[in-house]
N, CA, C and O atoms as a GROMACS GRO file, in nm:
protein
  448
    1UNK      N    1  16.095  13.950  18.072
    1UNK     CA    2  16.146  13.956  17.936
    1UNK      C    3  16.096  13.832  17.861
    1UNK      O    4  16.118  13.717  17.899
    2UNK      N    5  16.032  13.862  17.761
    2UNK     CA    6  16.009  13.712  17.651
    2UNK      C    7  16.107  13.694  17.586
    2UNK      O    8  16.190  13.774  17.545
    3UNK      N    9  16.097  13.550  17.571
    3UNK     CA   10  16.249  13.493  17.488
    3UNK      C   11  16.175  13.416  17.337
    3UNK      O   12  16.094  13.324  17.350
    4UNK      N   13  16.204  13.452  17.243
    4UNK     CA   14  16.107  13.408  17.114
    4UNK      C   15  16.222  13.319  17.060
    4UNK      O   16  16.327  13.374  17.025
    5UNK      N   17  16.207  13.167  17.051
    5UNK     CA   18  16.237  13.064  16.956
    5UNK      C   19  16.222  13.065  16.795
    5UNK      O   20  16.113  13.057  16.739
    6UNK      N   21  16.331  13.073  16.737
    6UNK     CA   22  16.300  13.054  16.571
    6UNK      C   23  16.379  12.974  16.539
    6UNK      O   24  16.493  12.971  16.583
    7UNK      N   25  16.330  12.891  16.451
    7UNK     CA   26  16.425  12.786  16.377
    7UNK      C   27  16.352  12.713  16.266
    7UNK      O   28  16.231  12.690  16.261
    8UNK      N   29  16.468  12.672  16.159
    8UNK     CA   30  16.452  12.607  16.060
    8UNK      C   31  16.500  12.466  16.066
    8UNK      O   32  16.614  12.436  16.102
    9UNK      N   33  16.411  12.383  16.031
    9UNK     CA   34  16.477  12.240  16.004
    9UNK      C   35  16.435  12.196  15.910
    9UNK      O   36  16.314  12.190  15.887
   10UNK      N   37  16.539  12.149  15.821
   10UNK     CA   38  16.549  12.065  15.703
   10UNK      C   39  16.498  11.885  15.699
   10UNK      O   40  16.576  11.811  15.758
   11UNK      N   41  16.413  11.839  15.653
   11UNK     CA   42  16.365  11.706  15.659
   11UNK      C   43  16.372  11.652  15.542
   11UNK      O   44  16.372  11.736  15.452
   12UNK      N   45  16.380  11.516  15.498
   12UNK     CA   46  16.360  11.439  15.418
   12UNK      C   47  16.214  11.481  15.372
   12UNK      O   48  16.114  11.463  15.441
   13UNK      N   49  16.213  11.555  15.217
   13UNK     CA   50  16.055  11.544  15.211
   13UNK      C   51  15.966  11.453  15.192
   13UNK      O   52  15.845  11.451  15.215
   14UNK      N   53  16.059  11.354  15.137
   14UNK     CA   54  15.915  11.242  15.200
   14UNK      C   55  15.843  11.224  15.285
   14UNK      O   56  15.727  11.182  15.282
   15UNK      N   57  15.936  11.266  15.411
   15UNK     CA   58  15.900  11.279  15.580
   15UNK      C   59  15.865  11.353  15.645
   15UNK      O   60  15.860  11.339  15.767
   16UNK      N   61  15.817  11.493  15.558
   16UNK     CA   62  15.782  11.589  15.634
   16UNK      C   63  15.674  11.617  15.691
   16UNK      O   64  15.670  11.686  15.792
   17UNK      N   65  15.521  11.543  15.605
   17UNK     CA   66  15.438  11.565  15.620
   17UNK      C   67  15.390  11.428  15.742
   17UNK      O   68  15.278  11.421  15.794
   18UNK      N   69  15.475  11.355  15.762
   18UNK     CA   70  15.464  11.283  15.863
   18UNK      C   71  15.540  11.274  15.969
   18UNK      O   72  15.522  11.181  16.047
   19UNK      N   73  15.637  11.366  15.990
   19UNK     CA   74  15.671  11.461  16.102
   19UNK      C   75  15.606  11.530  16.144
   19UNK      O   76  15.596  11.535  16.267
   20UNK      N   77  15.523  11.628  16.049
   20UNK     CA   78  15.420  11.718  16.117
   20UNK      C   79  15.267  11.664  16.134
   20UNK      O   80  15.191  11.733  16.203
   21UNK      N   81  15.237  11.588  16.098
   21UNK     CA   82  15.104  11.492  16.158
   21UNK      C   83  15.161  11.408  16.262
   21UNK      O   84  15.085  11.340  16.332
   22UNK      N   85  15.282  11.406  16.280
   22UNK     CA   86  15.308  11.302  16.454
   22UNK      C   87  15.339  11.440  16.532
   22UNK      O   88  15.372  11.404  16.645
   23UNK      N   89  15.343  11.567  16.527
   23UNK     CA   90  15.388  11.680  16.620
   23UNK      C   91  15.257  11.692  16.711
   23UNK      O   92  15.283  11.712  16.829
   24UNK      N   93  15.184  11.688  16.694
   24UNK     CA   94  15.064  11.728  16.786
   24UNK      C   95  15.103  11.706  16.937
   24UNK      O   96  15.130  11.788  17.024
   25UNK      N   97  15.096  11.557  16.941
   25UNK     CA   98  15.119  11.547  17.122
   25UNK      C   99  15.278  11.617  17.182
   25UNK      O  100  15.283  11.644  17.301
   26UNK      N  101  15.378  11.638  17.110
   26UNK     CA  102  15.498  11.733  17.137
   26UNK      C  103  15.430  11.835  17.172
   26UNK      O  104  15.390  11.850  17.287
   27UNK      N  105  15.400  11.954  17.032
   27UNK     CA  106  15.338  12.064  17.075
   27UNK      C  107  15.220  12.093  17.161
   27UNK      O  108  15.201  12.211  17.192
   28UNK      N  109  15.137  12.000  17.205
   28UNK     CA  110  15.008  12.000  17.332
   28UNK      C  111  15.129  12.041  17.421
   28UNK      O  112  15.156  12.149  17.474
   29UNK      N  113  15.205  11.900  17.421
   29UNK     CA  114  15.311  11.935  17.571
   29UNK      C  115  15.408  12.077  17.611
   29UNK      O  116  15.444  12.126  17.718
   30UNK      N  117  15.428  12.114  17.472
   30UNK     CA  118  15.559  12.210  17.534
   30UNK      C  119  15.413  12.312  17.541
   30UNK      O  120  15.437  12.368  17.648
   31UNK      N  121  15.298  12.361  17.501
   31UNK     CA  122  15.211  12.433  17.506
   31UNK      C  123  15.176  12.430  17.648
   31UNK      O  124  15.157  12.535  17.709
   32UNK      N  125  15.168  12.319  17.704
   32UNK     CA  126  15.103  12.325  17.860
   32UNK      C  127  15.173  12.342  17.963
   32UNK      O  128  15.132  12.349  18.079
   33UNK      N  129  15.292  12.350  17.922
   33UNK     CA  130  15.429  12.418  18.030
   33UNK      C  131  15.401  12.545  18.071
   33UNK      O  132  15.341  12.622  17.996
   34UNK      N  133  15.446  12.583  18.205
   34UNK     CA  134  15.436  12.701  18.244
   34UNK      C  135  15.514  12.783  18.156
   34UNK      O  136  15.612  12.737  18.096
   35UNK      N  137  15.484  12.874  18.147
   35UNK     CA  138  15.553  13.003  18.098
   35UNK      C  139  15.580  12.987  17.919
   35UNK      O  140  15.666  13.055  17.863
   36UNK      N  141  15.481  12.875  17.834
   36UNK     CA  142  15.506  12.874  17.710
   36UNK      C  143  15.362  12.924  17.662
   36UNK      O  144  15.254  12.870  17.687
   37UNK      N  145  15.386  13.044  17.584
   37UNK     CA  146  15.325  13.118  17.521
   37UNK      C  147  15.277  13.074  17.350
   37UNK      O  148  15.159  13.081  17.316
   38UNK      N  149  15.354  13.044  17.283
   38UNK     CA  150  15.325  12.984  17.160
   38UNK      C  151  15.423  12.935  17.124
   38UNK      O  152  15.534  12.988  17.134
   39UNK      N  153  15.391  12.782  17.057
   39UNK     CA  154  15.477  12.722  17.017
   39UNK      C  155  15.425  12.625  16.881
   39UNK      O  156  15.334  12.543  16.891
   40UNK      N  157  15.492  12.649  16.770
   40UNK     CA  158  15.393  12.590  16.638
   40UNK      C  159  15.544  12.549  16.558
   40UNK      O  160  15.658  12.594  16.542
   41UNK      N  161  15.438  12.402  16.512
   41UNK     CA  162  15.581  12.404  16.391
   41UNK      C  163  15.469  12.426  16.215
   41UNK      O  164  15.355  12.379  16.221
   42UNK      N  165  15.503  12.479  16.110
   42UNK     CA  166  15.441  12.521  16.011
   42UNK      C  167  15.508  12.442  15.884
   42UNK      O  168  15.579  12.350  15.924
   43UNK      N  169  15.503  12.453  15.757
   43UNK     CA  170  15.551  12.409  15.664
   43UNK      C  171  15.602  12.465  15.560
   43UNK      O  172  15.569  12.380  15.477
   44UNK      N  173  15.633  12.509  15.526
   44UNK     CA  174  15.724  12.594  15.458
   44UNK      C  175  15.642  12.599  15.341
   44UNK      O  176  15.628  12.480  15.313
   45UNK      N  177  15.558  12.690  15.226
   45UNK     CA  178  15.522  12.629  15.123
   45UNK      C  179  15.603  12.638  14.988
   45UNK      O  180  15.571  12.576  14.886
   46UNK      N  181  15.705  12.719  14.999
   46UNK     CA  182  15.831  12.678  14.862
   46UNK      C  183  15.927  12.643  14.914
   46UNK      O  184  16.035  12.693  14.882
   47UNK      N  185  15.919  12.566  14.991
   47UNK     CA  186  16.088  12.460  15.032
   47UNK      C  187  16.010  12.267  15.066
   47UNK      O  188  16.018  12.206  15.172
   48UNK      N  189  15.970  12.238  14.988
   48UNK     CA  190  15.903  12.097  15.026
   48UNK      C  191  16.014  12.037  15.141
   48UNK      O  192  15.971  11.933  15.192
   49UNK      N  193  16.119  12.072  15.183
   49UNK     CA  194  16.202  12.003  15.303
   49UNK      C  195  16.169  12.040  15.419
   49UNK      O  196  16.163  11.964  15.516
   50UNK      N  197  16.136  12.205  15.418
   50UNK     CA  198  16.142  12.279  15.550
   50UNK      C  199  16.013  12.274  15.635
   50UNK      O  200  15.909  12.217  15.603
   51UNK      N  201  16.035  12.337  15.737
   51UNK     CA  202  15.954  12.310  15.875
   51UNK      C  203  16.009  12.462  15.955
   51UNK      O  204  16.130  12.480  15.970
   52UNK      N  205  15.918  12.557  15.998
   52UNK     CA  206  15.974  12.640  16.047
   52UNK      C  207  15.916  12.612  16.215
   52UNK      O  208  15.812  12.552  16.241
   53UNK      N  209  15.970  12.645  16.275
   53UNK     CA  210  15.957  12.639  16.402
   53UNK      C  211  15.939  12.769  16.485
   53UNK      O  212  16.030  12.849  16.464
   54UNK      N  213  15.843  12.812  16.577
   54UNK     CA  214  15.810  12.940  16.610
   54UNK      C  215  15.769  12.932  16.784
   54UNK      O  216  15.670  12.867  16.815
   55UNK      N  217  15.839  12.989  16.876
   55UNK     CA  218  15.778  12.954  17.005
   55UNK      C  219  15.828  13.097  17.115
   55UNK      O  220  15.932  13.163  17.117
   56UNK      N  221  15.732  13.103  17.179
   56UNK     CA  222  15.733  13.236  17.298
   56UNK      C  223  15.700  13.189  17.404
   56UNK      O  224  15.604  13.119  17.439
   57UNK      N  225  15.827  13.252  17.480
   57UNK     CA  226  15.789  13.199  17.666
   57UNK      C  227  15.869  13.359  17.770
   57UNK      O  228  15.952  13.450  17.768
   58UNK      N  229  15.762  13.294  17.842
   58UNK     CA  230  15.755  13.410  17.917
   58UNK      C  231  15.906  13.448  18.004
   58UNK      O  232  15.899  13.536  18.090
   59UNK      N  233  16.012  13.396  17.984
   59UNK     CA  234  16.122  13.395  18.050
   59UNK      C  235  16.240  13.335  17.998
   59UNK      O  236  16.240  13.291  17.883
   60UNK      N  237  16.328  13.330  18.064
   60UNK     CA  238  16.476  13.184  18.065
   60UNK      C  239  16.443  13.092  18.169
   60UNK      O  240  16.463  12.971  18.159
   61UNK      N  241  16.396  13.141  18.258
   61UNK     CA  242  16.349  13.000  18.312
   61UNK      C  243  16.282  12.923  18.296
   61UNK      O  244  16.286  12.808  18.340
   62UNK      N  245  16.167  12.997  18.196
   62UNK     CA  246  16.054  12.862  18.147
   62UNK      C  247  16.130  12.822  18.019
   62UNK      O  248  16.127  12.699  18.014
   63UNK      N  249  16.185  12.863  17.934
   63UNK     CA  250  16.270  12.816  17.819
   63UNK      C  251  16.355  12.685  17.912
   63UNK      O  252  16.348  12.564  17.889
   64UNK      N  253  16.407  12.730  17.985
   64UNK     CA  254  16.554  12.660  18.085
   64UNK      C  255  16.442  12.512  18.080
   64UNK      O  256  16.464  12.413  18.011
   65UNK      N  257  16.357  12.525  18.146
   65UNK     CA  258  16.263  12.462  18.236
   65UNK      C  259  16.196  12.325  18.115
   65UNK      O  260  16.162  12.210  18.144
   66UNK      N  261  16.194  12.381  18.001
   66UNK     CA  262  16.153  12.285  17.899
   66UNK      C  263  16.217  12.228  17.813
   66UNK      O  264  16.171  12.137  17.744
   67UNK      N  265  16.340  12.275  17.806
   67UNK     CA  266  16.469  12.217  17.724
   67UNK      C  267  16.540  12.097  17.794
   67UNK      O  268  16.599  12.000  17.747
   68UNK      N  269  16.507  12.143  17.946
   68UNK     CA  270  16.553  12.019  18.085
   68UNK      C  271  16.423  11.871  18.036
   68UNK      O  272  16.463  11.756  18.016
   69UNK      N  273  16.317  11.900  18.028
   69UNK     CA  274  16.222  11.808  18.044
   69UNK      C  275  16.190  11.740  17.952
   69UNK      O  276  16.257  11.744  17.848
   70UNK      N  277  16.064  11.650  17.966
   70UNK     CA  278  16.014  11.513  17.857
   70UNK      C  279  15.989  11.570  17.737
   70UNK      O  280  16.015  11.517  17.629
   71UNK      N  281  15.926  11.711  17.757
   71UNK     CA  282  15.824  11.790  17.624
   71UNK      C  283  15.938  11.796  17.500
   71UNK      O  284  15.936  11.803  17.377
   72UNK      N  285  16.025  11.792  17.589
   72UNK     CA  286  16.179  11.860  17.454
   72UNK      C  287  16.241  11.744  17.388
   72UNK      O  288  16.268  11.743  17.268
   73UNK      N  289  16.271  11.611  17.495
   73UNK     CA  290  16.306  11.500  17.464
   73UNK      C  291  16.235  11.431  17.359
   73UNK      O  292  16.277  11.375  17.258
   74UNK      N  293  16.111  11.450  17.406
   74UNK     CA  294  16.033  11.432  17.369
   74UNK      C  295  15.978  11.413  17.139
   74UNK      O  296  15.954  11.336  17.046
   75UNK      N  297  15.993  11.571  17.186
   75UNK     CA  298  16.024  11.648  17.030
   75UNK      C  299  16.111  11.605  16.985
   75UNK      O  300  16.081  11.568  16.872
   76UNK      N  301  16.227  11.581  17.011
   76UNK     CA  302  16.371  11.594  16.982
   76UNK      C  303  16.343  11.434  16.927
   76UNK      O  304  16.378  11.412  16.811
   77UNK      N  305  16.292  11.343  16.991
   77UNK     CA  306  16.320  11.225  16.922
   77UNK      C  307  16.205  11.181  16.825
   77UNK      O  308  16.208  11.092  16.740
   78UNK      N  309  16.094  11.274  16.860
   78UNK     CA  310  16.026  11.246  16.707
   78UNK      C  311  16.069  11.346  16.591
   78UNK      O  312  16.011  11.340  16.483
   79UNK      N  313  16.164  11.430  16.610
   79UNK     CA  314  16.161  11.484  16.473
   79UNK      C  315  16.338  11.407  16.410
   79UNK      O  316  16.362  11.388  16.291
   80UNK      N  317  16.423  11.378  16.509
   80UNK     CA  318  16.488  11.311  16.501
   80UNK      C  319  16.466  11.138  16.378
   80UNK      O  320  16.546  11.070  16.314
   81UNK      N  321  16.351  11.133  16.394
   81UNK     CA  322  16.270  11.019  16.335
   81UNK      C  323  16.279  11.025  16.179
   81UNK      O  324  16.298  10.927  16.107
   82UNK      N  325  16.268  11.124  16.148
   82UNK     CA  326  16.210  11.211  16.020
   82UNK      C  327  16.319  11.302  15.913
   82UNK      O  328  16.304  11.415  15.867
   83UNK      N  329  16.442  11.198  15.896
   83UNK     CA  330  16.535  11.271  15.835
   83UNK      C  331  16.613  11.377  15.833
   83UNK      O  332  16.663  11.412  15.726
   84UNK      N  333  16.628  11.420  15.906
   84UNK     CA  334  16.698  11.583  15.900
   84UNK      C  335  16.844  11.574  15.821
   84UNK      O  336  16.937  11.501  15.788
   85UNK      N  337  16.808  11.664  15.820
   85UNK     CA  338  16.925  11.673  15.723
   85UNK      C  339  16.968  11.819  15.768
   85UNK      O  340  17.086  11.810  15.804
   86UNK      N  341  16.930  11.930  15.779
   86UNK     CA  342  16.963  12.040  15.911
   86UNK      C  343  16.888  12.116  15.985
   86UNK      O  344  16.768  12.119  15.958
   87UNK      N  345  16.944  12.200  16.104
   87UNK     CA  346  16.833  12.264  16.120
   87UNK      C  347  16.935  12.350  16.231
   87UNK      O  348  17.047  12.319  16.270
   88UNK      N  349  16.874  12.438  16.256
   88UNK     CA  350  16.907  12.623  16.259
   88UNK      C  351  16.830  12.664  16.345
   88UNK      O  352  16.714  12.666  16.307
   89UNK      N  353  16.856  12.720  16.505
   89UNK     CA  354  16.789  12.764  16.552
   89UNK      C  355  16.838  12.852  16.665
   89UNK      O  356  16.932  12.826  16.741
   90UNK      N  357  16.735  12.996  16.666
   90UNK     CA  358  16.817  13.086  16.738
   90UNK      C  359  16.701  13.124  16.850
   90UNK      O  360  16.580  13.102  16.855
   91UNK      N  361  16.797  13.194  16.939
   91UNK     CA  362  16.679  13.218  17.064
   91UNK      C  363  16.720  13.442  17.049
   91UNK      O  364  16.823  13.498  17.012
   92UNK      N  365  16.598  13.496  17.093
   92UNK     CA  366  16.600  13.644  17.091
   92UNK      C  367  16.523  13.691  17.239
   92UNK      O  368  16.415  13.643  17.274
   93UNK      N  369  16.578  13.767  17.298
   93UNK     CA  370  16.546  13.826  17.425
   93UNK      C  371  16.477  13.934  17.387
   93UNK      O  372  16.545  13.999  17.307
   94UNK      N  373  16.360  13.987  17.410
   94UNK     CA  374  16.289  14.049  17.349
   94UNK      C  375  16.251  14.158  17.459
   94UNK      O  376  16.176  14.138  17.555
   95UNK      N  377  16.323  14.289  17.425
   95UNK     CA  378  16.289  14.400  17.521
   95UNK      C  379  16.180  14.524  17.459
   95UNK      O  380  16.152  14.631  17.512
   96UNK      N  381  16.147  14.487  17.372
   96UNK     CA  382  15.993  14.605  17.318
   96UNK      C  383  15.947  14.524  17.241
   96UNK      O  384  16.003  14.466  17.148
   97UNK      N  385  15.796  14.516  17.296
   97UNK     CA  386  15.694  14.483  17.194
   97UNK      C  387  15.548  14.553  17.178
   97UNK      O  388  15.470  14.565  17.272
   98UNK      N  389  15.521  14.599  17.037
   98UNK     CA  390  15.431  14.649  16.954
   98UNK      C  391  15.365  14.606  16.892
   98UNK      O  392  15.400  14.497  16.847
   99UNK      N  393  15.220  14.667  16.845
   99UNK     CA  394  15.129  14.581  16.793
   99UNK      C  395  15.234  14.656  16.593
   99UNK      O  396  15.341  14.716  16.590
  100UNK      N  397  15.168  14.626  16.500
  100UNK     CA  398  15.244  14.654  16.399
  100UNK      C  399  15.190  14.774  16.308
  100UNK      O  400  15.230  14.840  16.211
  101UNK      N  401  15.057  14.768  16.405
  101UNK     CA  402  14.996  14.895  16.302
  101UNK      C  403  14.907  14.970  16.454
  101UNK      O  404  14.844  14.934  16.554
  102UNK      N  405  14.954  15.089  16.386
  102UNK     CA  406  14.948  15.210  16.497
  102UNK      C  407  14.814  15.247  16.475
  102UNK      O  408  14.740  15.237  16.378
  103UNK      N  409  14.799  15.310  16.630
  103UNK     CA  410  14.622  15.335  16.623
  103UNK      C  411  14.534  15.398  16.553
  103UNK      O  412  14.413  15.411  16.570
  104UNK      N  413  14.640  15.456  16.431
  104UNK     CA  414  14.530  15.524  16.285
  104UNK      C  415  14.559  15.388  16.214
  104UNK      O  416  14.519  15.393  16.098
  105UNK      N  417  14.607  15.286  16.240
  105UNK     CA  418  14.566  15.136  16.196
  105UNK      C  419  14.719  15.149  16.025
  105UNK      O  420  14.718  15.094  15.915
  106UNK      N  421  14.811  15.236  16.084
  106UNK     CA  422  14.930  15.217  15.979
  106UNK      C  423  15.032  15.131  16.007
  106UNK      O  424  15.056  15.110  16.125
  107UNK      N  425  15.106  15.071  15.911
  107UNK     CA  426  15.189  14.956  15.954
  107UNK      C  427  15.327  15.039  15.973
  107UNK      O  428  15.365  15.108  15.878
  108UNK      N  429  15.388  15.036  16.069
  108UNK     CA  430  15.471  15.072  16.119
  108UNK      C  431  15.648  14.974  16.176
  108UNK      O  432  15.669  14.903  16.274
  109UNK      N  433  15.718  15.007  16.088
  109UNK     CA  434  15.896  14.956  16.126
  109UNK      C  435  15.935  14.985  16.239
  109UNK      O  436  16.013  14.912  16.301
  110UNK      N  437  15.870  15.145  16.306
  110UNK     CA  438  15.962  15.202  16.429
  110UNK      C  439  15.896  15.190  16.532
  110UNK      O  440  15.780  15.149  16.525
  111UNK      N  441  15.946  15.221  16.635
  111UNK     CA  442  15.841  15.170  16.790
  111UNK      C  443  15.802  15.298  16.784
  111UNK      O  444  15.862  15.387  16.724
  112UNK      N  445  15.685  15.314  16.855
  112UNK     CA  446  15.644  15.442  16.819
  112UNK      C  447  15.583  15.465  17.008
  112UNK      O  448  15.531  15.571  17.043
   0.00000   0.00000   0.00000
């Protein structure tokens, strides 16, 4: 089962763009963990505060496995660095996945 990470965090915008130019060596790390599939933080472009956060792993144990370790601590105290002011984040167990457009190439809502 994949477990997909989403979350929002709120930053000082002064600080945002130097939160996300210090993320690199975080995200190398939680990237080179077993069982992490994608993990990106992005920028919001009509909220100058926000930072969305996006990550896929192949399990709960590799989620388990990186929330325990340096890669997370890691994160946690450089974005910690950088004002927050909030942040929101949910985990989804993911039992069907589809590409979004069906093989006559239509975009599709329903699993098909």
């Amino acid at each position: 089962m994949t477990i997909v990470v989403a979350a929002v965090v709120d930053l000082d915008p002064a600080q945002r763009a130097a939160a996300l130019s210090g993320s690199k060596p975080h995200i190398d790390a939680a990237l080179a963990q077993p069982g992490c599939l994608a993990y990106s933080w992005c920028a919001d472009p009509h909220d100058p505060a926000r930072v969305h956060v996006f990550e896929e792993w192949t399990s709960t144990e590799a989620l388990a496995a990186h929330l325990a370790g340096p890669a997370y601590r890691g994160m946690l105290g450089h974005i910690q660095g950088h004002g927050i002011t909030s942040a929101v984040s949910h985990k989804y167990a993911v039992t069907a996945k589809q590409p979004v457009y069906d093989p006559e190439g239509r975009p599709r809502a329903d699993f098909f």
